[in-house]
C-alpha positions as CSV (number, residue, x, y, z in Angstrom):
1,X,-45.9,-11.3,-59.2
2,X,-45.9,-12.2,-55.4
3,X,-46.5,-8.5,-54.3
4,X,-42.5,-8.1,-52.7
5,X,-39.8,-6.8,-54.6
6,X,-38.0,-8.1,-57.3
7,X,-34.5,-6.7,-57.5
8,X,-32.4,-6.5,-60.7
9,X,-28.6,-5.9,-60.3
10,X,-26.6,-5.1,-63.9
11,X,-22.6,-5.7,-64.7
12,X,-22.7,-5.4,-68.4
13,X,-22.7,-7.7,-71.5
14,X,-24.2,-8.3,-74.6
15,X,-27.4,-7.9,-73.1
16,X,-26.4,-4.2,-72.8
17,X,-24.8,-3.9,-76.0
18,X,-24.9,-1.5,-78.9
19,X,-24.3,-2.0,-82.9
20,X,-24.1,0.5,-85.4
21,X,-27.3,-1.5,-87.4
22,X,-29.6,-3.8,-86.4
23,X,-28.6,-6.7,-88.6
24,X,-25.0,-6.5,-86.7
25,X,-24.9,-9.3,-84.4
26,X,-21.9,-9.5,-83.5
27,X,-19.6,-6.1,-84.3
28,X,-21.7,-4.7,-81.4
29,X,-19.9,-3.2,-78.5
30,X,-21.1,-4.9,-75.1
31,X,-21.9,-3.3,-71.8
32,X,-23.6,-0.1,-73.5
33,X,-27.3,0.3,-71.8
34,X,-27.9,0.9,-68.3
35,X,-30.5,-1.2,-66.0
36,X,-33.0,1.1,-66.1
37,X,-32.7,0.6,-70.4
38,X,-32.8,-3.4,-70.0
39,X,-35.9,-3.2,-67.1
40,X,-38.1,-1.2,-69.9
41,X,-36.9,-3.4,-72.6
42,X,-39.0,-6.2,-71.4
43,X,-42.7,-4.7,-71.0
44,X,-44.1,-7.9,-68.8
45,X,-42.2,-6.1,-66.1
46,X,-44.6,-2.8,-66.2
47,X,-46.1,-2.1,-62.7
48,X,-43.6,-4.6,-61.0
49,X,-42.4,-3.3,-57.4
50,X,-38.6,-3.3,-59.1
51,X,-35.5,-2.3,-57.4
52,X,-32.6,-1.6,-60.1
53,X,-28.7,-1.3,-59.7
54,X,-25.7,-0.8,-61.9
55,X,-23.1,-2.8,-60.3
56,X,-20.9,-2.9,-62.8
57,X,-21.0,-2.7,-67.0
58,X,-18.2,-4.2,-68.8
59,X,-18.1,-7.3,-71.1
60,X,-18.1,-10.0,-69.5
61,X,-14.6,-11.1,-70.5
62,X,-13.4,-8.4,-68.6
63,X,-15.1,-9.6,-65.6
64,X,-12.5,-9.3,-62.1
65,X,-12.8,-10.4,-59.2
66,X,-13.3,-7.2,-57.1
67,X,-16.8,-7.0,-59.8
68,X,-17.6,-10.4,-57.8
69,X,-17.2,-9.0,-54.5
70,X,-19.3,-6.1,-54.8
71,X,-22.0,-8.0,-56.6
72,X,-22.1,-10.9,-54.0
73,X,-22.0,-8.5,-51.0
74,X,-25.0,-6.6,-53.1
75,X,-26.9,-9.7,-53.5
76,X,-26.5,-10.6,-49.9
77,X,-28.1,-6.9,-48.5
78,X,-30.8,-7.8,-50.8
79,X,-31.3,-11.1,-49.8
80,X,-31.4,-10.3,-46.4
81,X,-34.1,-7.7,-46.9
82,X,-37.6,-9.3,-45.9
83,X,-40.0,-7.9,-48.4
84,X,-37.4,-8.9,-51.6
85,X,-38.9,-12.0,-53.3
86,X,-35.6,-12.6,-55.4
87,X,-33.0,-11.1,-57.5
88,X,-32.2,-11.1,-60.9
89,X,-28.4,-10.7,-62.4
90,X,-27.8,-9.5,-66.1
91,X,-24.8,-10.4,-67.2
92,X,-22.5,-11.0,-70.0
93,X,-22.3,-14.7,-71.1
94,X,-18.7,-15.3,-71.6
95,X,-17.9,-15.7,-68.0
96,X,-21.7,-16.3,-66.6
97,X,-21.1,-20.1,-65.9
98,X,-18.1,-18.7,-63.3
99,X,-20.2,-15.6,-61.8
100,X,-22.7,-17.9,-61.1
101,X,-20.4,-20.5,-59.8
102,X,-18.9,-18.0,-57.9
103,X,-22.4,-16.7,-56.1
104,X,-23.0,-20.4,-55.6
105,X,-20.6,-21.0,-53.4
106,X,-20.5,-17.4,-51.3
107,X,-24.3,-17.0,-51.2
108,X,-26.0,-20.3,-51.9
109,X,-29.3,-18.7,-50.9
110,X,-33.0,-19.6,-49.9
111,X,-33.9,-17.1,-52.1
112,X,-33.6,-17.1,-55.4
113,X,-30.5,-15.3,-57.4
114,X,-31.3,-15.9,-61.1
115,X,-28.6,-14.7,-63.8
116,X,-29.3,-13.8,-66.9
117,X,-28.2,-12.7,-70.3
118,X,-28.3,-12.1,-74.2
119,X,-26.5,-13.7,-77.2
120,X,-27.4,-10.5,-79.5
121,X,-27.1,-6.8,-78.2
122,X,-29.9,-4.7,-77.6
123,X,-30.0,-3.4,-80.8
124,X,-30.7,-6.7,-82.4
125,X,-33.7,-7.1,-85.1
126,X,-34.3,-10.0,-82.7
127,X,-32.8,-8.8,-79.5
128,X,-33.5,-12.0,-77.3
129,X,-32.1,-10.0,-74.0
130,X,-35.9,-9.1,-73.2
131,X,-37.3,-12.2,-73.1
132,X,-34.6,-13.6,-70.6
133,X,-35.0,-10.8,-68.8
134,X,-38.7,-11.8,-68.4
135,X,-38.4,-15.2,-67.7
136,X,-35.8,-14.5,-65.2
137,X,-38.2,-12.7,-63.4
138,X,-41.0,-15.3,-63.5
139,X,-38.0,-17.5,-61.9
140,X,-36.8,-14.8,-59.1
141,X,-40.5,-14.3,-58.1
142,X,-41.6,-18.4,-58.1
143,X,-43.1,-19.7,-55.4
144,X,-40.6,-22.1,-53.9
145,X,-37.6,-21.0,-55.7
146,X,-34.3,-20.5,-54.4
147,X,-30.8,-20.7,-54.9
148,X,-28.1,-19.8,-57.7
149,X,-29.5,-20.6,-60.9
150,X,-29.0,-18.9,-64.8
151,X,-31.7,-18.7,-67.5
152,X,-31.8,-18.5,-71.3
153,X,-34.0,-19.3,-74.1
154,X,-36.5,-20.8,-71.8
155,X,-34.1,-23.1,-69.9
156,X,-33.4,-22.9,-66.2
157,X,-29.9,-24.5,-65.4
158,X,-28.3,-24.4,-61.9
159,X,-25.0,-22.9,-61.2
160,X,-22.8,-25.8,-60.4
161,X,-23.8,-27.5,-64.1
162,X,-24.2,-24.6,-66.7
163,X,-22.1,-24.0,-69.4
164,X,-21.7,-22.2,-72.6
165,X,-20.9,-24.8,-74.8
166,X,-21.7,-22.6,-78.2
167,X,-20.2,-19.4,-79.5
168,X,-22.8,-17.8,-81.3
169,X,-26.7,-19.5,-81.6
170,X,-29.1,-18.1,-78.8
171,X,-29.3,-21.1,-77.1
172,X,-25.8,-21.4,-76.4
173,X,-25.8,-23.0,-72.8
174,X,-26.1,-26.8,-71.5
175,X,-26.5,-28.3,-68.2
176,X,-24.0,-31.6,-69.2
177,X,-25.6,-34.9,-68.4
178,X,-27.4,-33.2,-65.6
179,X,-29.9,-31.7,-67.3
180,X,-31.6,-28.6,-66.8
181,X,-33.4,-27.8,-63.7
182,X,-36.8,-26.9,-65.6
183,X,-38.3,-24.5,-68.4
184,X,-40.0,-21.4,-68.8
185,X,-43.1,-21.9,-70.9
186,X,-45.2,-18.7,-71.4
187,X,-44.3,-17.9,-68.2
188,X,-44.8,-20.5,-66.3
189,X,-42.4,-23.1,-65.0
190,X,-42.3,-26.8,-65.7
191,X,-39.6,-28.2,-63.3
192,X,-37.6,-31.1,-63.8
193,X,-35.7,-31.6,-60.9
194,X,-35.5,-29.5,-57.8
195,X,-33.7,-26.0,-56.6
196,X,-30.3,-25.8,-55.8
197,X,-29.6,-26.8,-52.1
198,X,-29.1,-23.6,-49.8
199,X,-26.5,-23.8,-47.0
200,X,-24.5,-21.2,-44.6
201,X,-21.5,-20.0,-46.5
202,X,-21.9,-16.4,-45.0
203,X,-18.2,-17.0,-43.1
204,X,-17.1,-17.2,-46.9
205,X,-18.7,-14.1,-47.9
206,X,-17.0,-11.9,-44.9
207,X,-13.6,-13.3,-45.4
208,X,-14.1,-11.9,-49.1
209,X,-15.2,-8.6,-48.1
210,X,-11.7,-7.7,-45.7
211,X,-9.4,-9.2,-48.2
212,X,-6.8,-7.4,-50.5
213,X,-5.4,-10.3,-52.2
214,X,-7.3,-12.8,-53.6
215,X,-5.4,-16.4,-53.9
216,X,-3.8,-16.7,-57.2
217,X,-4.9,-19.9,-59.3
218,X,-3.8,-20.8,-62.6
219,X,-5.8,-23.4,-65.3
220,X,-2.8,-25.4,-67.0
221,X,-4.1,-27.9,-69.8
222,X,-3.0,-31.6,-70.7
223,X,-2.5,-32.5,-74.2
224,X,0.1,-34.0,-76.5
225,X,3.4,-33.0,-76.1
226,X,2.5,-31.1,-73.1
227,X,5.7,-30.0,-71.3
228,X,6.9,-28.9,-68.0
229,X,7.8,-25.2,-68.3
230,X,4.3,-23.5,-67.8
231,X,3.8,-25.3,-64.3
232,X,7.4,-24.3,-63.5
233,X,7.3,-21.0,-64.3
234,X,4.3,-20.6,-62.5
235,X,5.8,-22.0,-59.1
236,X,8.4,-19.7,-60.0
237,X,6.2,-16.9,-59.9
238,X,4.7,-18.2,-56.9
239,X,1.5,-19.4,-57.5
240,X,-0.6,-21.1,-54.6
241,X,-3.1,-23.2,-56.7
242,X,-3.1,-25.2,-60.1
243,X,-6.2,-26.6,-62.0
244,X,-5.2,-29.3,-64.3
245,X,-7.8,-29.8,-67.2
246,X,-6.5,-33.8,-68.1
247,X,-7.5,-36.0,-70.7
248,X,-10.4,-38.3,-70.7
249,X,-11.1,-39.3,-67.0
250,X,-8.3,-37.2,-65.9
251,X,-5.2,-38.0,-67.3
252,X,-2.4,-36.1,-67.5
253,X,0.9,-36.1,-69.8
254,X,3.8,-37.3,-67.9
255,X,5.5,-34.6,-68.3
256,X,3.2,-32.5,-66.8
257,X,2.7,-34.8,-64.2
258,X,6.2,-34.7,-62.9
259,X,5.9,-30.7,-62.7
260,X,2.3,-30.8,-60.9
261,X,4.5,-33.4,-58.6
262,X,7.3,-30.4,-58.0
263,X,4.4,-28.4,-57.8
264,X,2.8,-29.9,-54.6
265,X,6.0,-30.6,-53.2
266,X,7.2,-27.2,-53.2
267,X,3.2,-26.4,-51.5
268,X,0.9,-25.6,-54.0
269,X,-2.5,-27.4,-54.2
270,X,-3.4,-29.2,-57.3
271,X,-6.8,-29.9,-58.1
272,X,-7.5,-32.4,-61.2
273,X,-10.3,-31.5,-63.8
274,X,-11.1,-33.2,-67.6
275,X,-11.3,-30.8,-70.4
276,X,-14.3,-33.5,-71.7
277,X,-17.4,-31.7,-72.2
278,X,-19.6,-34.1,-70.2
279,X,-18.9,-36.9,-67.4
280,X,-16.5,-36.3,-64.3
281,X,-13.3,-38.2,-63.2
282,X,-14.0,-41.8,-61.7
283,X,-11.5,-40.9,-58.9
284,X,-9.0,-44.0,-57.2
285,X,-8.3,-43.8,-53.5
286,X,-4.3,-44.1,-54.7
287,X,-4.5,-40.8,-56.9
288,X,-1.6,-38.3,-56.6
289,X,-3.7,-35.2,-57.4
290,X,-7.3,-34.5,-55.9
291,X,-9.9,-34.8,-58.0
292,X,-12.9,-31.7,-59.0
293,X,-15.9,-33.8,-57.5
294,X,-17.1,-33.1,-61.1
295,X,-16.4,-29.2,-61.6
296,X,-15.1,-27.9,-64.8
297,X,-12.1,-26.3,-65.2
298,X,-13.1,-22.8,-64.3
299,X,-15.1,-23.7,-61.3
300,X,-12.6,-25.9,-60.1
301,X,-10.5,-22.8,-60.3
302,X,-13.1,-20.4,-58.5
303,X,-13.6,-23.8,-55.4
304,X,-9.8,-23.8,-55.0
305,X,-8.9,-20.3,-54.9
306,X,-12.0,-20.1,-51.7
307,X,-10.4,-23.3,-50.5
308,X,-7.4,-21.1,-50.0
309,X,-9.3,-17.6,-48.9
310,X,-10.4,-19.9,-46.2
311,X,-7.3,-21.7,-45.3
């Protein structure tokens, strides 16, 4: 421990949940233990100088946007705070990949923000909530360490590139072809690559915190036979941003394409994604549809609708 204080803010998840027996892993109910619970669930932590909150507790799947507010504008007091060393998030780990997206691009911090999380409740046999919990710690309180980053079994993966790519074994995250930033290793870290980069976003994070309305962006999927009538109804209903998850390196059904054309025309921004698991779109300077600079679907989604907030 580096003597300041580490700071752990809850919203929920399986890492919080409950089952009627230990051998249930996955009838539990989520979001069932408070911080104070998940702190003393992982004894490493004894003695540390700890601040805890309950921002939230829900499932993850649950997770709204007003949760994201409060929990970036309660990660940014912290972070200003001179004597906090870092901060660590539990969290559910249906939606971490776009909470920590999401923290990436409002806080992007010096300091660092580490989010973590549980694919068995609490109640487990073989709970493995408590050890993230600990080597989320070891990460928050590294010398050196900053920026958004999540960690499970042992991995440390940075916010722009984690994903959960399985639905039920406990190591059920990847980086893609980037790789993870480094491990965890009987607490202590074995980096691979360096931090995430830190930059002023802080304009961001105040527009966020006087809005009502957030912009309203919609994920619409290319496939075969995919049609027209989603996109149209959608402009209909006046939506101000589209995600396109295309095929392969981008592509996009022609049907489609002609509504995302409509789409743009009548002023919505359209921001092309693949729905491949790895790779990103080799973009031509003659393409109708902007490209993700290599965010998934959901992040894409998260960049556009700030895009707007800022616009």
């Amino acid at each position: 421990m580096t003597g300041k204080k580490l700071v752990v803010l809850a919203t929920g998840g399986t890492i919080a949940g409950r089952a009627a027996s230990p051998a249930d892993t996955v009838g539990y109910t989520a979001a069932q233990l408070g911080v104070e619970a998940l702190v003393a669930s992982a004894p490493s932590l004894a003695g540390w100088d700890l601040v805890t909150e309950q921002v939230a507790q829900v499932d993850s799947k649950d997770m709204t946007f007003d949760i994201w507010r409060t929990l970036a504008l309660r990660c940014r007091h912290w972070l200003d705070q001179p004597d906090v060393a870092g901060i660590v998030v539990t969290h559910g780990t249906d939606t971490l990949e776009e909470t920590a997206y999401f923290l990436h691009a409002v806080l992007a911090p010096a300091k660092p923000v580490v989010l973590t999380c549980a694919m068995r409740p609490a109640t487990a046999l073989s709970a493995d909530g408590p050890q993230n919990i600990a080597d989320a710690a070891t990460v928050a309180t590294a010398a050196g360490a900053g920026g958004v980053v999540a960690v499970s079994a042992g991995a440390i993966r940075g916010a722009v590139d984690v994903v959960k790519e399985h639905t039920y074994r406990l190591d059920a995250f990847s980086s893609g072809d980037t790789g993870p930033i480094g491990y965890v290793e009987a607490g202590q870290l074995r980096m691979l690559r360096e931090w995430p980069e830190s930059r002023d976003v802080r304009l961001v994070l105040d527009a966020l915190a006087t809005t009502s309305a957030w912009p309203r962006v919609e994920i619409v999927m290319s496939c075969a036979g995919a049609g027209s009538a989603l996109v149209d109804a959608l402009v209909g209903q006046g939506v101000q941003g589209l995600v396109v998850a295309g095929t392969g390196n981008g592509s996009i059904h022609r049907e489609l394409e002609g509504a995302l054309r409509r789409a743009v025309a009548a002023g919505v921004k359209v921001v092309r994604t693949t729905r491949c698991a790895q790779g990103r779109i080799l973009a031509r300077p003659d393409d109708v549809f902007a490209d993700s600079a290599g965010l998934s679907p959901v992040k894409a989604r998260i960049a556009l609708m700030l895009e707007l907030l800022r616009a």
